[in-house]
C-alpha positions, 0 to 999 in steps of 0.5 A: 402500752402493750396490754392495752392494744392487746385490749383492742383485740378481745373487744368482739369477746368482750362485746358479744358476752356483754350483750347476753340478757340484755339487747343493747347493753355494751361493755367498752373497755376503755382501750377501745378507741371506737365501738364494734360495729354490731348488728344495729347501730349503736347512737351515742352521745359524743364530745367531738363528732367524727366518723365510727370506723376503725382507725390505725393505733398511733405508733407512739408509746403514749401514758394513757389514763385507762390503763396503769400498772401500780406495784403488781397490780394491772388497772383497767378502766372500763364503762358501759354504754347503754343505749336507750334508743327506742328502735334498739331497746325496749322498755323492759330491757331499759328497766333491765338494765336500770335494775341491775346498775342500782343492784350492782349486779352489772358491775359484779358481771363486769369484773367477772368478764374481764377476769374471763378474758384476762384468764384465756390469756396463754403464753401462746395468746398474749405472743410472748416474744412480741410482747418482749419486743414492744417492751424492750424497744421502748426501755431502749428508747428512754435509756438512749434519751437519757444518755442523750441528756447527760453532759458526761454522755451522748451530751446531744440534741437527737440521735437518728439510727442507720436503717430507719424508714423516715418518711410516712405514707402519707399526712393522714397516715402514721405508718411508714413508707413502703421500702422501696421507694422509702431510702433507709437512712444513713448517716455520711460514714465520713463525718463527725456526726457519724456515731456508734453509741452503745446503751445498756440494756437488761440482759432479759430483754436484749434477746428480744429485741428484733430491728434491723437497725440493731447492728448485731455484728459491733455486739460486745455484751449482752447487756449493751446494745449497739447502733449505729447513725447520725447524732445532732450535737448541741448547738446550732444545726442547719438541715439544708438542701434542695425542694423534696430532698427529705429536709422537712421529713428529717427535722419531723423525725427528730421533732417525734423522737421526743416519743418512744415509738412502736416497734415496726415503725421504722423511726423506733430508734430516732430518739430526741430529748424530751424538752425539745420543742417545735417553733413556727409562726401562728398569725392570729395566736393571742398574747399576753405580757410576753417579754419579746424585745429580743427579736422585736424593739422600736415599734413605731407609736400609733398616730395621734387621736384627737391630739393625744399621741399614744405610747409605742408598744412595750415589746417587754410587754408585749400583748396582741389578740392578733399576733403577726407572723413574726411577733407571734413566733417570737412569741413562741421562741420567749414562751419556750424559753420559759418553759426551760425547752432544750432545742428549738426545733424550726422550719422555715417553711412554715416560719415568718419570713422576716421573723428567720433571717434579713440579708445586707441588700434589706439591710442597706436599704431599710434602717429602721427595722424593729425585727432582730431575726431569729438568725441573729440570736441562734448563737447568743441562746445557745451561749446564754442559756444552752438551748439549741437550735435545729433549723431547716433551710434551703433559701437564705445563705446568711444562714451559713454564717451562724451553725456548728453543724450543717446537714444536706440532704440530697435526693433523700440521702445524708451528708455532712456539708459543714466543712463546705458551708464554712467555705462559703461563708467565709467567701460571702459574710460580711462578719465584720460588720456591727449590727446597730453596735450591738455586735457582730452581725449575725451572731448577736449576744442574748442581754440576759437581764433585758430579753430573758423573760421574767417567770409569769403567772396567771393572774389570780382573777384569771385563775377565779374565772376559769375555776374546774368546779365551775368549768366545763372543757369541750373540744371543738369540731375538728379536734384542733381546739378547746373550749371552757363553758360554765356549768350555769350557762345553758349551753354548758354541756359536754356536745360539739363546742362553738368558737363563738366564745372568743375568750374562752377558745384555745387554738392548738391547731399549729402545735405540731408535736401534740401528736397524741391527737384528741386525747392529747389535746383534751388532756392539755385542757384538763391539765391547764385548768389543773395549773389555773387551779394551782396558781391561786395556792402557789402564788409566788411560782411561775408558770414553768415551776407550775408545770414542774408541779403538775409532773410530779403529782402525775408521777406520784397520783396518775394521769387519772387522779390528777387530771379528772380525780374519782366521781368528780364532774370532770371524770365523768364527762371524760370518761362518757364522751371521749373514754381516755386521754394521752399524757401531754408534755409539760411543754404543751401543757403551757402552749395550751395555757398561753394561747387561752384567749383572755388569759393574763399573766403577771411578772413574778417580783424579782430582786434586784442583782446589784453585782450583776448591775455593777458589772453591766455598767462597768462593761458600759463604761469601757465599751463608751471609752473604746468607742470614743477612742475608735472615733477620734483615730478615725478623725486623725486619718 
C-alpha cells in the first residue's frame, strides 16, 4: 500500500519522460488514480464519467490489483494510454506509436522507465521512517483484529483507542475533523468497557510506530504495544444519546474498523473484526427465496380474482422485485446470517421503523401484526448463532429491556450508562408478559430449525445466463451501481451503462461499507460473476461456501488472476477503462449477488435431524401439558 501512494508521487517523472519522441504518447502507472494534467488535454474513453481532477487518496489499507508483492519480488501493472485525437497527434506520431507497440520497443522503454524511477529511489527519497510507520500501524491493526476474533483473547466486537479523532470533515471528505473542535475520544475510565489491551508487535517495527494514541508510558516490552479505550464486547450493544451527540459517527467508526487505515487518519486504531457487517432498510431492493419468517410471518393473502383466492406469501420463501422497508431489512438480517457475519451493525435512523421495535400501547392495539421487530430477536441470534449486535438508538426505550452493554454519548463525550439502563427497565418493562406464547416479550428465542436460512445457490440457469465469456460488467452513472451486458448486443461495450436493463442492474447504493468506492464496487461485479461461474462446477455448495472459495483462490492466485485473469476480455476492459480495483469483502461480494435483479436461488438439499425432531416434539409435548395445566388453575381460582 505504501509503495503504490509512493507511485502517485513519481507520476510527472513518469509522464514527461514517456512523452520523449512521441507527442501524445502517456505512460500511466496504474497507481495513478487520474492523468496528470499536461499542456493539452488528454480525451480518453472511460467506463464511468467523472470529473479529471486530482482526488484525496482514501485512508484505508485496500488490496489492490496493480500492485503485489509475491516472494522478493514487487509487481506493478502499468499501461499506455495513446490518444489519437487529431487535434493532439498526427498521423505520423500515431504511426509512431503503432511501430514501436508491434516491435515491442514501447514495452522495452516502459521497463526501462520504471527501472529508472524505481533505481532514484534512496533512503532519503522513499522516508524510511514513514514508510516504517505506514507498515507497522497496519501489521498493529490485523494483530489487534485477530485478537479481537479470538475467544481466549479480546473475545469482542470492536476496539476504539483513546485519543482518536472520530468524526470527519465532511461526507464528501475522508480525513479527520480539525481537533478542536474535534473531541478526541475517550473511553469512561469508570467503566467495564474501559480496557487496556496489549498486542504484540515485532521489536523492528515498534520503534517506528508514531500515534498519540500509543500510551507509551504503560510500555513493558519492546515488542508489545499498549493502548488504551473502549472495547465493545460480544453481545447486544445500545449506543444511546441525544440528536448531534456522536452516536451515528461512533457506530460509522466501529463499521470502518473492519479496514486497516492510514496513519494520520485519526481512527488507525479503531479496530472491528472483519465479519462485522452494516444492516439498514433498502425499499425497492430485489429478493429472491429468502427465508424471513423470523421477523415476518402471517401475510394477509391477496383478495380474490375472479373467484380464485390465491395463497398468503411463503415468508419461508420470501421473493419481492419491491421490497418494503421492513422486509427488505429483514432480508438483510437472514442474508447476512448466510453469509456467517459476526456483528449486526445497525442504525435506526436509516432503519424501518416498524422493522427495529413495537412498544405495548401498538401492541394493545393492533393483534394482528405479521412484523416480529428486530428488537425481539437481538437476544435469540446472539444465543443461537453467536452474532452480535451494535444498535444506535435515541427514540424507543423498549430498547433498554434487551442489551448487556449500553454506551451514551453526550455532547461528544463517552459513558458507560449500562447500570442506569437496567434501572429503567426494570421500573418501565412489562417482561412478564408472553408474546403470542412464544416467549418472553422482548427477548424471543431464534427456532434454528424454522427461521435460520437453509444455504441457497444460484440456480444453474442463472448461472448459464450471466456466464463471464459472454458478459460484459458496467458501472453506472454515478458509481452506486453495475450493470451485466452481453457481448452479442449492440450496445455491449464498456461506456456509461443505463439502468434500462432491470434484470441485469445491481444497486449498491445503500451498502455502506463498500468504501473502496468504484473500484471496490467494480471489483464486487468481477467477483459476482466469478461465484456464478463456480456455482455450475460446485453444485452441492452454497453461496457462503462459494464465497469462502473465492477467498482462497484470491490468496492463493491474486486479485488479478482470479478476478480479471491474462489477456482475457475481462482484463482489458479493466485495465482500459477503470486502470485497478479494491479487494471486496466476501461479505459485499454476496450483497452484490443477492440484490442482482433476476437472480434465482435454489435451497441446497438437507437431511433431516430425526434427534433434532424428537427432541422439538418432545419440548412441544411438555410445553402443551404445562399450558394446560396453567389453565385449568386458573379456572379453579
Amino acid at each position: 500500500d505504501y509503495m503504490s501512494r509512493k507511485l502517485i508521487g513519481a507520476e510527472d517523472e513518469l509522464l514527461s519522460a514517456s512523452m520523449d519522441g512521441c507527442h501524445g504518447l502517456l505512460l500511466r502507472l496504474e497507481p495513478l488514480e487520474y492523468l496528470s494534467s499536461t499542456s493539452k488535454q488528454v480525451t480518453r474513453r472511460r467506463l464511468h464519467k467523472g470529473a479529471a481532477g486530482k482526488k484525496a487518496p482514501l485512508p484505508y489499507v485496500l488490496e489492490r490489483s496493480d500492485v503485489w508483492c509475491s516472494d522478493q519480488t514487487l509487481h506493478v501493472v502499468a499501461r499506455v494510454v495513446a490518444c489519437n485525437d487529431v487535434s493532439m497527434m498526427s498521423d505520423d506520431d500515431a504511426s509512431v506509436v503503432k511501430n514501436k507497440i508491434e516491435s515491442n520497443e514501447l514495452n522495452d522503454a516502459i521497463n526501462l522507465q520504471i527501472g529508472k524511477v524505481f533505481s532514484t529511489w534512496s533512503k532519503e527519497t522513499l522516508e524510511i521512517d514513514i514508510a516504517m510507520n505506514h507498515i507497522a500501524t497496519s501489521v498493529l491493526q490485523d494483530s489487534l483484529r485477530s485478537q479481537l476474533q479470538l475467544q481466549d483473547g479480546l473475545n469482542a466486537v470492536s476496539f476504539i483507542a483513546d485519543a482518536a479523532i472520530l468524526p470527519r470533515k465532511s461526507g464528501a471528505n475522508q480525513a479527520p475533523m480539525t481537533s478542536p473542535p474535534a473531541v478526541p475520544f475517550l473511553a469512561p475510565p469508570d467503566s467495564s468497557m474501559a480496557h487496556t489491551v496489549r498486542i504484540p508487535l515485532s521489536r523492528h517495527l515498534t520503534p517506528f510506530l508514531a500515534s498519540d494514541m500509543v500510551d507509551e508510558a504503560k510500555q513493558e516490552n519492546e515488542d508489545t504495544i499498549v493502548l488504551s479505550g473502549l472495547l465493545v464486547p460480544r453481545g447486544v450493544t445500545l449506543i444511546v444519546g441525544g440528536g448531534y451527540h456522536g452516536k451515528s459517527t461512533l457506530l460509522r467508526a466501529v463499521a470502518a474498523g473492519v479496514y486497516n487505515k492510514i496513519p494520520g487518519d485519526g481512527r488507525e486504531f479503531c479496530v472491528t473484526v472483519s465479519q462485522a457487517l452494516s444492516v439498514r432498510a433498502e425499499d425497492g431492493r430485489y429478493v429472491n427465496n429468502c427465508n424471513v419468517s423470523g421477523f415476518i410471518s402471517n401475510l394477509p393473502a391477496p383478495p380474490p380474482t375472479n373467484g380464485h383466492a390465491p395463497r398468503p406469501p411463503d415468508t419461508k420463501h420470501f421473493s419481492s422485485g419491491e421490497a418494503s422497508g421492513s422486509t427488505s431489512q429483514a432480508a438483510n438480517v437472514v442474508e447476512a446470517l448466510e453469509m456467517k457475519t459476526s456483528a449486526f451493525l445497525v442504525d435506526e435512523d436509516v432503519s424501518a421503523a416498524n422493522f427495529m421495535a413495537r412498544d405495548g400501547r401498538m401492541r394493545a392495539l393492533v393483534m394482528d401484526e405479521s412484523i416480529t421487530p428486530l428488537l425481539y430477536r437481538v437476544n435469540g441470534l446472539y444465543q443461537t448463532h453467536g452474532v452480535s449486535s451494535v444498535v444506535v438508538v435515541g427514540g424507543v426505550g423498549d430498547w433498554l429491556d434487551v442489551p448487556h452493554n449500553v454506551i451514551l454519548m453526550e455532547k461528544y463525550s463517552c459513558f458507560d450508562a449500562t447500570a442506569k439502563a437496567r434501572s429503567v427497565s426494570k421500573q418501565f418493562s412489562h417482561g412478564h408478559v408472553q408474546y403470542a406464547g412464544r416467549g418472553v416479550v422482548h427477548r424471543l428465542e431464534w427456532d434454528e430449525d424454522e427461521h435460520t436460512p437453509i444455504p441457497r445457490r444460484p440456480t444453474e440457469a442463472t448461472a448459464k445466463d450471466l456466464d463471464s465469456n459472454n458478459t460484459v460488467l458496467g458501472l453506472l452513472e454515478g458509481g452506486t451501481g453495475l450493470a451485466f451486458h452481453q457481448t452479442h448486443s449492440d450496445d455491449a461495450s464498456g461506456s456509461d451503462c443505463s439502468d434500462g436493463d432491470d434484470d441485469r442492474y445491481i444497486d449498491m447504493s445503500r451498502c455502506e461499507q463498500l468504501l473502496g468506492k468504484k473500484p471496490q464496487l467494480y471489483a464486487c461485479g468481477l467477483a459476482a460473476m466469478w461465484v456464478l461461474k463456480a456455482s455450475s462446477e460446485y453444485r452441492d455448495e452454497g453461496l457462503s461456501a462459494l464465497l469462502d472459495r473465492l477467498d482462497k483462490e484470491i490468496e492463493e492466485k491474486g486479485l488479478l488472476q482470479v478476478l480479471a485473469p491474462n489477456e482475457s476480455a475481462t482484463q482489458h476492459e479493466l485495465i482500459e477503462h477503470l486502470g485497478f480495483v479494491y479487494r471486496p469483502r466476501r461479505l459485499e461480494v454476496g450483497q452484490a449477488i443477492c440484490r442482482l435483479r433476476g437472480i434465482k436461488f435454489e435451497e441446497l438439499p438437507t437431511k433431516p435431524n430425526e434427534a433434532k425432531a424428537k427432541a422439538k416434539a418432545e419440548e412441544e409435548r411438555k410445553r402443551k401439558e404445562l399450558m394446560a395445566l396453567w389453565n385449568a388453575r386458573r379456572q379453579k381460582g
